[in-house]
ROROLUM-64435 format. One record per residue (C-alpha): residue in one letter; residue number from 1; x, y, z. Coordinates in Angstrom, 2 decimals, m for minus. Layout:
   residu   num         X         Y         Z
        A   NUM         X         Y         Z
...
***
This chain:
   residu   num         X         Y         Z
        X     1      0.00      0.00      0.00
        X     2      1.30      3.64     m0.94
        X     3      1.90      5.41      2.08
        X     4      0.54      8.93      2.25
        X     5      2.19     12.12      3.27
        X     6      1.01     13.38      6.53
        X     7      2.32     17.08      5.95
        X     8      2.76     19.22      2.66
        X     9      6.66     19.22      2.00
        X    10      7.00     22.91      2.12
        X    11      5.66     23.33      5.77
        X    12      8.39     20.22      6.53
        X    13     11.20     22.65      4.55
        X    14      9.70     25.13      7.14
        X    15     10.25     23.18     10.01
        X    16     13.74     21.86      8.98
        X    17     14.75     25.79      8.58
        X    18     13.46     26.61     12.06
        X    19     15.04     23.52     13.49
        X    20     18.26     24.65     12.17
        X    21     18.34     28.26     12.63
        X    22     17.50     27.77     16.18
        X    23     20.22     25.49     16.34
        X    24     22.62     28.12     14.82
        X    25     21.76     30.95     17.13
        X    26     21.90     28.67     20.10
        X    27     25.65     27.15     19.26
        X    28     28.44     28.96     21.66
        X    29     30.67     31.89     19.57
        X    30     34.18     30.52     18.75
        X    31     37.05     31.46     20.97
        X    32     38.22     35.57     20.35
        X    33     41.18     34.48     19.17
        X    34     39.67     32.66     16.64
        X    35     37.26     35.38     16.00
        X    36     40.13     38.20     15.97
        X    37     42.03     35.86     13.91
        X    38     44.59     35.35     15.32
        X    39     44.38     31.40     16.20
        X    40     43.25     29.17     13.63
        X    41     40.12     27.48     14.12
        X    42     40.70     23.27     15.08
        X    43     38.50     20.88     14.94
        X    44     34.47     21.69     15.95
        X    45     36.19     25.20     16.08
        X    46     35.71     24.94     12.30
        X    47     31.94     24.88     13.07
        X    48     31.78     27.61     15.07
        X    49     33.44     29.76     13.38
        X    50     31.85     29.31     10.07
        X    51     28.92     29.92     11.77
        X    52     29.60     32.97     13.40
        X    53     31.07     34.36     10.26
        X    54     28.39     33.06      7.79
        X    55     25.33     31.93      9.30
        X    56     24.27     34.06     12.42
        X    57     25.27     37.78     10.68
        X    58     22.82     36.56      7.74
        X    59     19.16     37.17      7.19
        X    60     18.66     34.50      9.44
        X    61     19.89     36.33     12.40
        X    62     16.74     38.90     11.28
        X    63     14.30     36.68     11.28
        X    64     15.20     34.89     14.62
        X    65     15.65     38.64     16.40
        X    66     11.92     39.36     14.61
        X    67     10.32     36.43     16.18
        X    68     11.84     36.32     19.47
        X    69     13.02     32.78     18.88
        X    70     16.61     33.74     19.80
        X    71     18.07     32.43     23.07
        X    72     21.98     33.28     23.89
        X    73     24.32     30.43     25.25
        X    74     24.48     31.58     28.81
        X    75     21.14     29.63     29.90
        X    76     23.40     26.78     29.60
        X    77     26.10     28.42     31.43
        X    78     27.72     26.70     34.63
        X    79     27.29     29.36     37.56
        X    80     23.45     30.73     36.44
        X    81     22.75     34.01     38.56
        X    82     22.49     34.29     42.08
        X    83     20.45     37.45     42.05
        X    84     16.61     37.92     42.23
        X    85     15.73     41.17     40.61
        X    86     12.52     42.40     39.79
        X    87     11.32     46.47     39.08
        X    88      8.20     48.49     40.44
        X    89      7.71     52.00     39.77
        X    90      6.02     55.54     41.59
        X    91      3.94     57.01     39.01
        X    92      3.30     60.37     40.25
        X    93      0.07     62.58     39.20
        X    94     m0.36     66.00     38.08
        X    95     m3.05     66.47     41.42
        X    96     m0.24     64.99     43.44
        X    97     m1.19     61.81     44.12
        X    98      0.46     58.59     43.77
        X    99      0.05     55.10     42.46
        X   100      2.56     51.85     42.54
        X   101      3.11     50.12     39.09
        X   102      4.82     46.35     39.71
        X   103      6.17     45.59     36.16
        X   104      4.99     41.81     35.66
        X   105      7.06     38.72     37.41
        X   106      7.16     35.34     36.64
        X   107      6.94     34.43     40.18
        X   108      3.60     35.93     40.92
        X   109      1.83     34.29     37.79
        X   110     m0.13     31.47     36.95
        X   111      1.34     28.33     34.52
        X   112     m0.36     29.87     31.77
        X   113      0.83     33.57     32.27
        X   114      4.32     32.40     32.70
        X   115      4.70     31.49     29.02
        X   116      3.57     34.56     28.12
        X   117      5.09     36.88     30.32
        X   118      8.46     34.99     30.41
        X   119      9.99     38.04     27.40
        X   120      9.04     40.62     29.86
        X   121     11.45     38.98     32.51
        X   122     14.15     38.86     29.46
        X   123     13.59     41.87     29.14
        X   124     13.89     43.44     32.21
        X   125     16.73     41.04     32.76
        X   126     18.78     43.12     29.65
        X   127     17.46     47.01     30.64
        X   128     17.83     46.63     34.50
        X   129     22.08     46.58     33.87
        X   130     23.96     50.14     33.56
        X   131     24.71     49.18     30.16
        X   132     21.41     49.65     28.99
        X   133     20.62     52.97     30.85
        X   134     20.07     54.83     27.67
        X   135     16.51     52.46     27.47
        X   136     15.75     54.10     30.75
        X   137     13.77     57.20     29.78
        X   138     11.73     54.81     27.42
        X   139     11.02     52.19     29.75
        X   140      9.86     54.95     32.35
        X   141      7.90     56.55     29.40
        X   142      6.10     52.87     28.72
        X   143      5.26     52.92     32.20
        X   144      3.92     56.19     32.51
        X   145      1.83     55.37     29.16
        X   146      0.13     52.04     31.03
        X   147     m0.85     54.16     34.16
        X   148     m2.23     56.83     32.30
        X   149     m5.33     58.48     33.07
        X   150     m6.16     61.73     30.39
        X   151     m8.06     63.64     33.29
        X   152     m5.18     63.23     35.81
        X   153     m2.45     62.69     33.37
        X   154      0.88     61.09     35.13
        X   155      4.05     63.46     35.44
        X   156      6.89     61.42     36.93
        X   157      7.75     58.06     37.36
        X   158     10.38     56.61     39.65
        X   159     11.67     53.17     38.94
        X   160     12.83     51.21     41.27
        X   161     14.95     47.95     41.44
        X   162     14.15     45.21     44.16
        X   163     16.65     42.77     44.77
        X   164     18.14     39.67     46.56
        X   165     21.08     38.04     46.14
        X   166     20.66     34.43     47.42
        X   167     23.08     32.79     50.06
        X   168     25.36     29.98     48.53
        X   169     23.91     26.60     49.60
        X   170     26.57     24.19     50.04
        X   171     28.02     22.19     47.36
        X   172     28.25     18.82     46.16
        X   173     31.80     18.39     47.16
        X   174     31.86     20.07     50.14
        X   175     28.41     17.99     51.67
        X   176     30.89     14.94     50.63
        X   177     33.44     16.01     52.48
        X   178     31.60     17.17     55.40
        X   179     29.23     13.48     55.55
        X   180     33.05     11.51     55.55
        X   181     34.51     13.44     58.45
        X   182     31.37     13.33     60.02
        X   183     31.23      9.67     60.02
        X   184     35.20      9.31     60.64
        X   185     34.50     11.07     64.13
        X   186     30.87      9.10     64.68
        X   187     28.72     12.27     65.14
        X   188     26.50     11.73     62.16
        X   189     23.03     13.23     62.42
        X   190     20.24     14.77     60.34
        X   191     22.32     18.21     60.32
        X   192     24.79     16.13     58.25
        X   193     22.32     14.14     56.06
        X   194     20.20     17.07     55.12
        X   195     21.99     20.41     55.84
        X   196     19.62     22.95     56.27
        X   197     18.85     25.56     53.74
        X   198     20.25     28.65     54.38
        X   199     18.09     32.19     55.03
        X   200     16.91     34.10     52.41
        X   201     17.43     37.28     53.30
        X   202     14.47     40.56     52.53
        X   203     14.59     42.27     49.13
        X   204     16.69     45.33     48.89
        X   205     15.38     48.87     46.92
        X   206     17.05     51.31     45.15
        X   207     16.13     53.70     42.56
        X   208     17.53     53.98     39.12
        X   209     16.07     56.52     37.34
        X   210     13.45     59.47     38.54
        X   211     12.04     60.32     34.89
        X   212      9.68     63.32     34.05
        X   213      7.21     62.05     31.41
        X   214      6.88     63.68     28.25
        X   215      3.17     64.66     28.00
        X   216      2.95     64.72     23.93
        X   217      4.80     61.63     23.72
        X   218      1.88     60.27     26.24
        X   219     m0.54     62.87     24.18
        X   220     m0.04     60.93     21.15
        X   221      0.30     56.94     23.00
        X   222     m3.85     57.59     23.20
        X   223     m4.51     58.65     19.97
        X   224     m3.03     54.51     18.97
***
């Protein structure tokens, strides 16, 4: 019996080129020195480098930015961050009054929201560093745009970082080390077995920008 195609071979074409250009932006960059050329590229080194010269700076590296498909190397790194950050914001009103924006977090959401929310965390992630100050104003602006109210239109927001930076547990080698010399000197207990977590110590605040909103920016964000 002929067997039957189960999908139209351009959307598997489709699929391949996903499949692969995912798998392009996700590959590690090649050493500098091989970049910089100055060491020739060994080995899988050939890889990376060809595809760092010839695959990621082509149209491809468009269309992945475009879609948000893109996802850089360091998820997979060995020491992932230590630091809980997350940003809320004083949105200040013409009459004086005041009202708290909390910019949305993956830990307060629901399994659904997660998945959708999870490229506002990215983002924040990437703007909250000094590097990326000159977003500031517009991320302030954004904010001031979702609180707005035309008949008491906001005039200054004041974003604000809240952070943690969580205790090192102890490590694999060390609880080895610790369980052997326990038992060499016969005081085993649970302590030992199951050390206990360490405290997580309260979020910390400090402001990183106090921005003045630009009414016909805002003026023209309610006209869309």
């Amino acid at each position: 019996m002929d067997s039957k195609r189960n999908a139209p071979r351009w959307l598997k074409l489709l699929v391949g080129f996903h499949v692969l250009a995912i798998t392009s932006w996700s590959l590690p960059k090649s050493s500098p020195g091989v970049l910089n050329n100055m060491l020739e590229p060994k080995g899988l080194d050939w890889v990376l480098y060809a595809n760092d010269r010839y695959v990621r700076i082509s149209p491809v590296q468009q269309y992945i930015l475009s879609l948000g498909l893109f996802q850089s190397w360091d998820m997979f790194a060995p020491n992932p961050t230590n630091k809980d950050i997350w940003c809320d914001a004083i949105v200040r009103y013409r009459d004086g009054s005041e009202k708290l924006y909390t910019y949305p977090r993956v830990a307060d959401a629901n399994y659904f929201e997660k998945y959708v929310i999870e490229r506002y965390r990215k983002f924040y992630e990437r703007v909250n560093h000094d590097l990326f100050q000159w977003m500031w104003p517009d991320f302030a602006q954004r904010v001031a745009v979702k609180m707005d109210d035309p008949a008491n239109p906001p005039v200054q927001v004041v974003l604000r970082r809240n952070f943690i930076v969580t205790p090192r547990t102890v490590t694999f080698p060390d609880y080895c080390q610790n369980l052997i010399d326990a038992i060499r000197e016969g005081r085993v207990d649970g302590q030992t077995l199951s050390p206990t977590n360490p405290v997580i110590p309260p979020f910390e605040q400090s402001v990183f920008l106090i921005y003045d909103v630009d009414q016909e920016r805002l003026a023209l964000a309610r006209t869309r």
